[in-house]
C-alpha positions, 0 to 999 in steps of 0.5 A: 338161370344166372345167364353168362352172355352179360358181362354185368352178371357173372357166375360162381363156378365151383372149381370143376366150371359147373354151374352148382356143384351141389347139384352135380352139374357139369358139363357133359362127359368133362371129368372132375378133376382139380385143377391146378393154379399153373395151368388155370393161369396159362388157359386165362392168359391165352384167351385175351392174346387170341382176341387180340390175333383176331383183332389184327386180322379184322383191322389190318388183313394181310399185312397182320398176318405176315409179321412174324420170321418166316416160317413162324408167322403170327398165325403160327405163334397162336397156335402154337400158344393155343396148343399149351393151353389145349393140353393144359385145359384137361378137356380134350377127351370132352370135345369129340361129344358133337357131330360137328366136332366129329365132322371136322376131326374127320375133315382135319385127318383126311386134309392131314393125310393128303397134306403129308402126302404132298411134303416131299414134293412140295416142301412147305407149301404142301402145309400152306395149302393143308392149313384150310383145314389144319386152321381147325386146331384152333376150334378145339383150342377155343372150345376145350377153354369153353368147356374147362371154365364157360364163364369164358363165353361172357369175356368171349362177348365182351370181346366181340362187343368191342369188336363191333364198337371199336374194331369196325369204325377203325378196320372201315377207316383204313380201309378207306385210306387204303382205297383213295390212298393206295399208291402213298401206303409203304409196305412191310419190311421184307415183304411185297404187302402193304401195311393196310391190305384188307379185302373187301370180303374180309371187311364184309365178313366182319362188318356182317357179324357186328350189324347181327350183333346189334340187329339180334339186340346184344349190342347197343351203338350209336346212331353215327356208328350206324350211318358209317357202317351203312356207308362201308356197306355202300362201298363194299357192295359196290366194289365186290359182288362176293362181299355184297352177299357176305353181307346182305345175306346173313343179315336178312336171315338174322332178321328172319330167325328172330323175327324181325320181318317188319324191320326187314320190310322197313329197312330194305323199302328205306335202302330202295328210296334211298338207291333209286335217289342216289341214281336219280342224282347220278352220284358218284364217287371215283376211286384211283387204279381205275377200280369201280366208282362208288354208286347206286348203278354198280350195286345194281349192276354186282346184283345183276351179275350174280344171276345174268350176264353184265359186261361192266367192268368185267364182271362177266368176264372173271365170272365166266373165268371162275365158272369155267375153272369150276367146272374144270375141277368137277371134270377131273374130281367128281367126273374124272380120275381125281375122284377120290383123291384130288390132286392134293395139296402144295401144288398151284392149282392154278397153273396145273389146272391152267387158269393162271392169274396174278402175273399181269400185275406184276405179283404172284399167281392165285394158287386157289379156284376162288371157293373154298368148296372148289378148293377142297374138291380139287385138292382133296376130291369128293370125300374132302369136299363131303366133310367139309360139307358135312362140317360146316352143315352140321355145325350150322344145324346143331346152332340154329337147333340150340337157338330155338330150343333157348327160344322156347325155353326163354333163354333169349340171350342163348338164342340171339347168341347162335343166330349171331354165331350163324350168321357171322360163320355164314358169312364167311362162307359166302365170302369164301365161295366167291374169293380166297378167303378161308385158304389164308389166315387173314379169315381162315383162322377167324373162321376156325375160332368161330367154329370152335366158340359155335361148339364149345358153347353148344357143349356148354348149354347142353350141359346147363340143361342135363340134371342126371349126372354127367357122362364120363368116359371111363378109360374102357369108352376112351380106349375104344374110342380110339381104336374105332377112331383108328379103323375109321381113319384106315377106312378113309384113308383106303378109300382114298387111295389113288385107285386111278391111274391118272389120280396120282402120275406115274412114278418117275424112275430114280434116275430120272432127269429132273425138270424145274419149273422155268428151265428150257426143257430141250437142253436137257434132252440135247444132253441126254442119252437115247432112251433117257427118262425125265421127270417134268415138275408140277407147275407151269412150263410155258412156251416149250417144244420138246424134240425127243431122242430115241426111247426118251420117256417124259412123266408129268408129275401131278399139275405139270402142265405144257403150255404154248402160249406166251403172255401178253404184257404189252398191251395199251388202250386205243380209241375203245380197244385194247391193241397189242403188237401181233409177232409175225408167225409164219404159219399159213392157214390150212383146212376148211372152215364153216362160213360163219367161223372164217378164221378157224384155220388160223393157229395163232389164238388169243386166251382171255382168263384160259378161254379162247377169244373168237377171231374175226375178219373186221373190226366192225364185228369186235365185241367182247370175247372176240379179237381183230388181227391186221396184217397191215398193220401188225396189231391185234384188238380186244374189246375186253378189258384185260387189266387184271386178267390173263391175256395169253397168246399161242406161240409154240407149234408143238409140245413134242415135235417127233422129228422121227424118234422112236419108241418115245414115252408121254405120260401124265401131263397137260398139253395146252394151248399150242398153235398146232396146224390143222392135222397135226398133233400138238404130241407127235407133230406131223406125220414122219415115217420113221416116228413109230412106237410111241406110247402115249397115256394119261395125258390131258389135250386141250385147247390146241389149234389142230389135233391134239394127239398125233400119232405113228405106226404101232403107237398106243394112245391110251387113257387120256382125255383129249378136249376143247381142241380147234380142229381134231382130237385125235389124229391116228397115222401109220398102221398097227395104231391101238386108241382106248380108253381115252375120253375124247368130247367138245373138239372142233371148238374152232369152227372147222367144217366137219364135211371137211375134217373135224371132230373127235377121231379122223383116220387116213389111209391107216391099216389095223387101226384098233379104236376100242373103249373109248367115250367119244362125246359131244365133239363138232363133228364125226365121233369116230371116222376113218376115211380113205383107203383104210384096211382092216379098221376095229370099232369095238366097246365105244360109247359114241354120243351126241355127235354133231355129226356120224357117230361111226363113220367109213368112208371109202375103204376096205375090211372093218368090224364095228362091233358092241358099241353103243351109238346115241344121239348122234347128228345133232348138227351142234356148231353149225355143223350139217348134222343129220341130214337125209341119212347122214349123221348117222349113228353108224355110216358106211359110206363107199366101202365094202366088206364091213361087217357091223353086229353087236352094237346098239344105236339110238336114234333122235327123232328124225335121224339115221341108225345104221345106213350103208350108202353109195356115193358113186366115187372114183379110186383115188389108186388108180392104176395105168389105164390102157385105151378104153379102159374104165375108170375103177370106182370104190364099192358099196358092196360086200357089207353086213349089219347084223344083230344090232338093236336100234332104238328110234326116239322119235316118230321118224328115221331110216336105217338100210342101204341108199343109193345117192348116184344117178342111173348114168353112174357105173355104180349105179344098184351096186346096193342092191347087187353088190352083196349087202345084207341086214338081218337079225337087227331088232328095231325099236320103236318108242313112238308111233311112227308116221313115216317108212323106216327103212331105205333100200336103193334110192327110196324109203321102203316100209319094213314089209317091202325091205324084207320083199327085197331080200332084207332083215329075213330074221330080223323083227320089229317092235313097239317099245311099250307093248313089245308086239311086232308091228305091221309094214315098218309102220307103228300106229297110233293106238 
C-alpha cells in the first residue's frame, strides 16, 4: 500500500482524492464530485499559512498571538481564512462520521449556547472565554482539508518534521533568553506582553511531541539536537511541576505502546546517574526574579510535590491555592446550584469565585482555575465537563485503536503516527490540568489543530481500508440528520436549563440602580430613594459596607462577589519573615475561645491565596499558614512567601450594616471575608430593634470573623449556603425569624469554644423562630441551638450531620417541637471541640427546658454516643422576678418534655438516650425528671451490634430497657437488633 506519511513517496490521486479510483475508493461518506481549480488553490493555500500560525505559537507564545488589531488577533484571521476554505473543501457533510467529531460538534453547541447567553452582560469577554471550546472550528477546518485531498497528511508530516528540527532548538533559545534576560526583553507596541512570552508548559507540550516524534522513529536528528533538548528538559522539569508531567508522561507511554520497554529501562537508569551526580555535585544554576535555580534538588522536590506536601519555593502553597479553588467549584457545580448550567462564560471566575490572583504583580488577574477540566465545570457545569470528557477520551480511544489495528496490519508508519498524535494532544492536556493553557490561543488553537488532524486522519485510514463502495449521504440521510442534530441540540439545551434558583441570579427590575465593578457602593444608596432596587455586577467589589434605606433591595448578578479585605502590597522581607504594617482596628476581641485557638476571637484575619492563615501569640510558634501580629510594634509576620500570591487582609466590619432599615432585600451574592465581631452578621450587623423584615436568599457566606448572617424580627433567611465562617453561620434575633433550605457546613473555622457559642445556628432569647429544611453539616460546634428563654421554637425536615457537637440542642427554654429530622452522627468533637461526651453531643438535647414535644425524627447515633436525652442542669431563671423575704430563687425545669415516635439507630455497641439528671440531692431541682412529667414512648431503637452496656439513663444513672420501662418509660415502645429484627431482652443485645 503507497503509504502518505513519507514525503519521498507521493500518491497519485484521482481527482475525487481516492487512492485508485478504478476501484471506487473513497473516503468514507465524501461524495464524488469535480472539483473546481478555484477552490483547490484556495484549500492548498491555507494549509501552509496555518503550519505557519502553528509555528508563531511554538516559537513566540503570547506575544504571537497578540499581533494583530484588537478584536482581530491572529488567532482570529486564521479562522477566519480556515472557515473559506472549510466551505471551499466541499467535505462538511463527511466529518460528523466519528464519535469524536460528534462529541466535540455536541461540546462546541453547548459552550456556544452558554457563550451566547453570556454576551449581553459580559460583552466580548463572553466569546474570550467560549473560545476554549469554539478553537474546535479549527479541527473540522483541518480534517475536511484531510479528507478533500489526504495526500495532505504527508505535507502535515513534513510540517511537523521541521517543527521538531527547527522550531524546537529556536523556541528552546528564546526561551532561554527569556528566562536569564527578561528585565532587557521590550514589549510589544500597545500591549503589556513581552516580544518572547513562552511558558513552561507550552514549551513542554512541544518539546514532548518533537521527542515522540524521533522516539516512535518518523524522525531522525542529531545527537546535539538531543543533548539541547534533554537539557530544555532539565530546565523545565525544574521550574513547572505541570510541564515536567506534560513532558515525562506521554514519552513514557510512547515508549510502552511501540515497545520500547528496554529503551525506557535504559533511559530512565541513565537520567537516575545522571540526577544523583548532579546532586552530589551540588550544581546549580541560578536564574533572576528570584524564580527557582536550575538543579537535580527542584526536579525532585516538583516530583515530590505532585504527590506530598513540599514548602520549597511555595510549591505547596499554589498547590493548596488550586486545590482549594477545585473543590470550591465542585461544591457549586457538581454539589451545588450550578449543577447543570455553570456560571457561564465572560464573567472572571476569579474574582466571583473569590481566588484572585495576578494584582500582586502589578498585571491582570487569572480569570481560570488552572485546569482546563476546571474550567469547563465552572463555566459550563456537568454536562460540559461530560462532552469535553467525552471529546477528549473518544478521540484518544478511536487513535490508539486505529494504531494497533495498522500495527497488526504492518502499516507501521500509520501506527507510530497515532501514537505520536496521542502522545503530543496528551500532552497538552496535562499541561492544561495544571495551568491556563487551552483557554488561550497560544495551546488552545494548536491543541484544536491536532484534534482535527487526529480525526481527519483517522477518517482517512478507514477509508483506505473500506473496498465496498463508499457511503453517501443521500439528501433523505443529510435531512434527517439535522433535524435529529436539532431535537438533540433542544434536548441539551433543556437540560441546561437554569433550573435552579441560585444557578442564574434573580433578575434585576429595569429600573434597577447599576453597580460597576470599582465604584463605592454607598453613594449610590445615599442617592437613592427608600425602597430603590440595585443591581451589583458581577466581579470583585472589594472593601464596601452598605447602609441600606428602608425596602432597598440589592441583587448580585452571577459572580458579584462583596469582599472586606483589603490587599496587602506593602510587604518586605525581615530576617526569615515577611512583615507588613498592621492598620490599627479599633475592635476588641469578644467571645471565648479553645485553648489551643487563643486568638480565634480577633476579627482581623490574614488570607493567603483565599485561605485564612492561623494567628498566633508568639513569633516563636510561626510557621507557614500562620501570622504573628504585635501590637508594639504595629507589624504582622508571615512565614510564607507571598511573591506571587494574594495576601489580603480584612478591613471591613460588615457587608450590609442594618443601622434599623426595614424590609431590606439581599440576594444573589457573595458575601466574603469581612472582620465581623463574634455574634453579629457580616448581612445585618448587629442586633437593632427596629431592623425587621429583611429577606435574605440565595446568598454565599464565607470566611467572615463572626456569624455570617444575622437577622431581625420577621426576617426570612432562605437557600443560602452559609460556610467556613469564624465563629457562627447563622445568628437569628427577634421573633417570627423563618431559616430554610439554607446549607449551613464547616463554621467555627476560627477556633471558638462551642461550650460558649459556636457552630452552625445559635439562637437567643427568639420567639417563633421556625428552622425548617435545612442541611446543617459538619460545623464546629452545635448544628442547631437555641439557647436562653426562647419560646415556641420549630425544628422540622432538617438533615443534621456530623456535628462536633449536639446536632439539636435546647437549652434553658420554653415551648418547642422537633419534629421529622434526620439527626446523624453528631458529637464527633472535630476542632478540638468536647463532642460527645457523658450525654452531651447528642443528636437531639433537651437541656433545662420544658414543654418540648419531640417525634417524628430519626437519630443515628455513633458508637458510644447519645440519641435523644432529656437533662437537667439545676440552673437559676435568668427573669427572676423581685423576691420578698424568704422567697426561693426560680429555677428553669426539666419538665413537661415528650419524645415519641422516634426511630434511633445505634451504630456502635454503646450509647444512651432518656432523661439525666446532673445536679446533686441538695439541688431544688433535684428528681425533677422523674417528677416533672417527662415521657418516652412509642421510640423504635435499633441495634446494628451486640451491645455491651445499658442503653438507657433515667435520673442519675443508666438503666437497662427492662428497668426504663419498670420507671414509667417507653410503655409502647420496642427494641430490636438490626440484622434479626427480634425484640431484644433487658436493653441488652447479646452476642450470638
Amino acid at each position: 500500500m503507497p503509504n502518505p506519511l513519507r514525503t519521498g513517496r507521493r500518491l497519485r490521486f484521482s481527482r475525487d482524492g481516492s487512492r485508485h479510483a478504478e476501484r471506487g475508493w473513497t473516503v468514507k461518506g465524501v461524495p464524488r464530485t469535480p472539483e473546481r481549480a478555484a477552490d483547490r488553490r484556495a484549500t492548498d493555500r491555507y494549509l501552509p499559512i496555518l503550519a505557519l500560525g502553528f509555528a508563531g505559537y511554538v516559537v513566540l507564545g503570547k506575544s504571537f498571538a497578540y499581533l494583530g488589531v484588537p478584536p482581530l488577533f491572529v488567532g482570529e484571521m486564521l479562522f477566519a481564512l480556515g472557515l473559506l476554505a472549510f466551505l471551499a473543501s466541499g467535505c462538511s457533510t463527511a466529518l460528523l462520521t466519528t464519535v469524536p467529531a460528534l462529541c466535540a460538534a455536541l461540546l462546541m453547541g453547548w459552550v456556544l449556547l452558554r457563550t451566547l447567553q453570556g454576551i449581553g452582560p459580559y460583552g466580548v469577554d463572553a466569546l474570550r472565554d467560549g473560545a476554549v471550546a469554539l478553537y474546535g472550528g479549527f479541527a473540522f477546518i483541518v480534517a475536511a482539508l484531510l479528507v478533500e485531498r489526504p495526500i495532505r497528511i504527508a505535507q502535515i508530516m513534513g510540517y511537523f518534521r521541521i517543527h521538531a528540527r527547527v522550531l524546537i532548538p529556536i523556541a528552546i533559545v528564546l526561551y532561554l533568553i527569556a528566562r536569564f534576560f527578561f528585565a532587557s526583553i521590550p514589549k510589544m507596541p500597545g500591549q503589556n506582553v513581552e516580544i518572547i512570552s513562552v511558558r513552561s508548559g507550552e514549551l513542554a507540550a512541544h518539546l514532548c511531541g518533537a521527542l515522540v516524534l524521533v522516539l516512535v522513529g518518523l524522525c531522525k536528528v542529531s545527537r546535539s539536537w538531543l543533548v539541547v533538548a534533554l537539557g530544555a528538559a532539565l530546565l523545565i522539569a525544574s521550574q513547572s511541576r505541570g510541564g515536567m508531567l506534560a513532558l515525562l508522561l506521554p514519552l513514557v507511554l510512547a515508549m510502552i505502546l511501540t515497545g520500547q520497554i528496554g529503551r525506557l529501562a535504559t533511559i530512565t537508569a541513565a537520567l537516575t546517574v545522571v540526577m544523583l551526580l548532579a546532586a552530589a555535585a551540588d550544581l546549580e544554576i541560578d536564574l533572576p526574579r528570584g524564580e527557582r535555580p536550575i538543579s537535580a534538588a527542584a526536579v525532585v522536590e516538583n516530583l515530590a510535590s505532585v504527590a506530598g506536601s513540599s514548602e520549597a519555593n511555595n510549591l505547596d502553597g499554589t498547590k493548596q491555592w488550586r486545590l482549594g479553588w477545585w473543590q470550591a467549584i465542585r461544591n457549586y457545580t457538581v454539589h451545588g446550584p450550578y449543577f447543570w448550567t455553570g456560571k457561564g462564560f465572560g464573567m472572571n471566575l476569579a474574582e466571583a469565585d473569590g481566588f484572585v490572583v495576578g494584582l500582586e504583580r502589578g498585571g491582570p488577574t487569572v480569570r481560570s482555575p488552572h485546569s482546563v477540566h476546571m474550567t469547563y465545570l465552572a463555566r459550563s457545569g456537568v454536562p460540559g465537563l461530560t462532552l469535553w470528557l467525552l471529546t477528549i477520551g473518544s478521540w484518544a480511544l478511536a487513535l490508539l485503536r486505529a494504531a494497533h489495528l495498522a500495527w497488526r496490519r504492518g502499516d507501521l508508519d500509520w501506527a507510530r503516527y497515532f501514537v505520536f498524535l496521542v502522545c503530543y494532544l496528551a500532552s497538552i492536556v496535562i499541561d492544561a490540568s495544571f495551568d491556563v493553557a487551552l483557554e488561550g490561543p497560544m495551546l488552545g488553537i494548536p491543541f484544536w489543530i491536532l484534534f482535527g488532524i487526529g480525526f481527519g486522519s483517522l477518517m482517512v485510514y478507514r477509508a483506505w481500508h473500506v473496498v465496498e463502495p463508499p457511503v453517501r449521504f443521500g439528501p433523505a440521510a443529510r435531512k434527517g440528520a439535522q433535524i435529529a442534530g436539532a431535537i438533540l441540540l433542544g434536548a441539551v439545551t433543556l437540560l441546561g436549563s437554569p433550573h435552579s434558583k441560585a444557578a442564574e441570579s434573580p433578575a434585576c427590575p429595569p429600573d434597577a440602580i447599576p453597580v460597576p465593578v470599582g465604584v463605592p457602593i454607598q453613594p449610590l444608596v445615599d442617592k437613592a430613594p427608600q425602597g430603590a432596587a440595585f443591581c451589583i455586577a458581577a466581579g470583585l467589589h472589594r472593601a464596601q459596607m452598605i447602609v441600606p434605606k428602608d425596602r432597598q433591595t440589592f441583587i448580585g448578578q452571577p459572580g458579584a462577589v462583596l469582599n472586606g479585605a483589603e490587599l496587602i502590597t506593602d510587604i518586605s522581607r525581615k530576617d526569615a519573615f515577611w512583615v507588613t504594617a498592621m492598620p490599627q482596628f479599633g475592635i476588641k476581641p469578644f467571645g471565648s475561645c479553645l485553648a489551643q485557638r487563643a486568638r480565634c476571637n480577633e476579627p482581623r484575619r490574614f488570607f493567603l491565596d483565599g485561605q485564612p492563615l492561623e494567628p498566633v501569640s508568639d513569633r516563636a510558634e510561626l510557621q507557614p499558614g500562620r501570622v504573628y501580629s504585635d501590637a508594639a510594634t504595629g507589624l504582622s509576620y508571615f512565614a510564607d512567601d507571598p511573591r506571587g500570591r494574594t495576601l489580603e487582609r480584612t478591613r471591613v466590619l460588615y457587608a450590609f450594616n442594618n443601622r434599623g432599615a426595614r424590609g431590606v432585600t439581599v440576594k444573589g451574592l457573595i458575601v466574603e471575608k469581612y472582620a465581623t465581631p463574634a455574634q453579629q452578621g457580616a448581612i445585618f450587623g448587629d442586633e437593632n430593634a427596629r431592623a425587621t423584615d429583611w429577606l435574605i436568599e440565595d446568598n454565599e457566606v464565607r470566611f467572615n470573623s463572626g456569624a455570617g448572617i444575622a437577622t431581625g424580627d420577621r426576617s426570612m433567611v432562605r437557600r443560602n449556603r452559609v460556610h467556613h465562617n469564624g465563629q457562627l453561620g447563622i445568628s437569628p434575633n427577634g421573633s417570627d425569624v423563618v431559616i430554610e433550605d439554607n446549607e449551613i457546613y464547616e463554621n467555627n473555622i476560627y477556633g471558638f469554644d462551642a461550650a460558649w457559642e459556636a457552630g452552625g445556628v445559635k439562637a437567643g432569647k427568639v420567639e417563633r423562630l421556625t428552622l425548617r429544611g435545612n442541611h446543617v453539616h459538619d460545623n464546629y460546634g452545635s448544628g442547631l441551638w437555641c439557647d436562653v428563654d426562647c419560646r415556641n421554637v420549630l425544628f422540622e425536615n432538617n438533615l443534621v450531620e456530623r456535628n462536633a457537637d449536639a446536632g439539636i440542642f435546647y437549652e434553658i427554654s420554653f415551648d418547642a417541637v422537633i419534629r421529622n429530622n434526620t439527626v446523624r452522627l453528631n458529637g464527633t468533637g472535630r476542632g478540638g471541640q468536647q463532642g460527645s461526651a457523658w450525654i452531651w453531643g447528642a443528636g437531639i438535647q433537651i437541656a433545662a427546658s420544658e414543654g418540648v414535644s419531640v417525634y417524628g425524627n430519626t437519630v443515628t447515633v455513633a458508637s458510644g454516643g447519645t440519641g435523644i436525652i432529656i437533662v437537667d442542669q439545676g440552673r437559676e431563671r435568668l427573669d427572676q422576678p423581685k423576691r420578698k423575704d424568704g422567697q426561693k430563687k426560680l429555677f428553669y425545669l426539666t419538665a413537661r418534655n415528650s419524645v415519641h415516635d422516634n426511630e434511633v439507630v445505634y451504630d456502635g455497641n454503646s450509647g444512651l438516650s432518656g432523661g439525666a439528671s446532673d445536679v446533686p440531692a441538695s439541688n431544688p431541682n433535684f428528681g425533677i425528671i422523674e417528677t416533672g412529667e417527662n415521657r418516652f414512648d412509642r421510640n423504635t431503637y435499633v441495634l446494628r451490634g451486640p451491645a455491651d452496656a445499658p442503653l438507657f439513663i433515667w435520673g442519675g444513672e443508666p438503666v437497662s430497657y427492662e428497668r426504663f420501662r419498670d420507671l414509667g418509660q417507653e410503655a409502647n415502645g420496642r427494641i430490636i437488633r438490626a440484622d434479626q429484627g427480634q425484640p431484644a431482652q433487658n436493653g441488652l443485645v447479646q452476642k450470638p
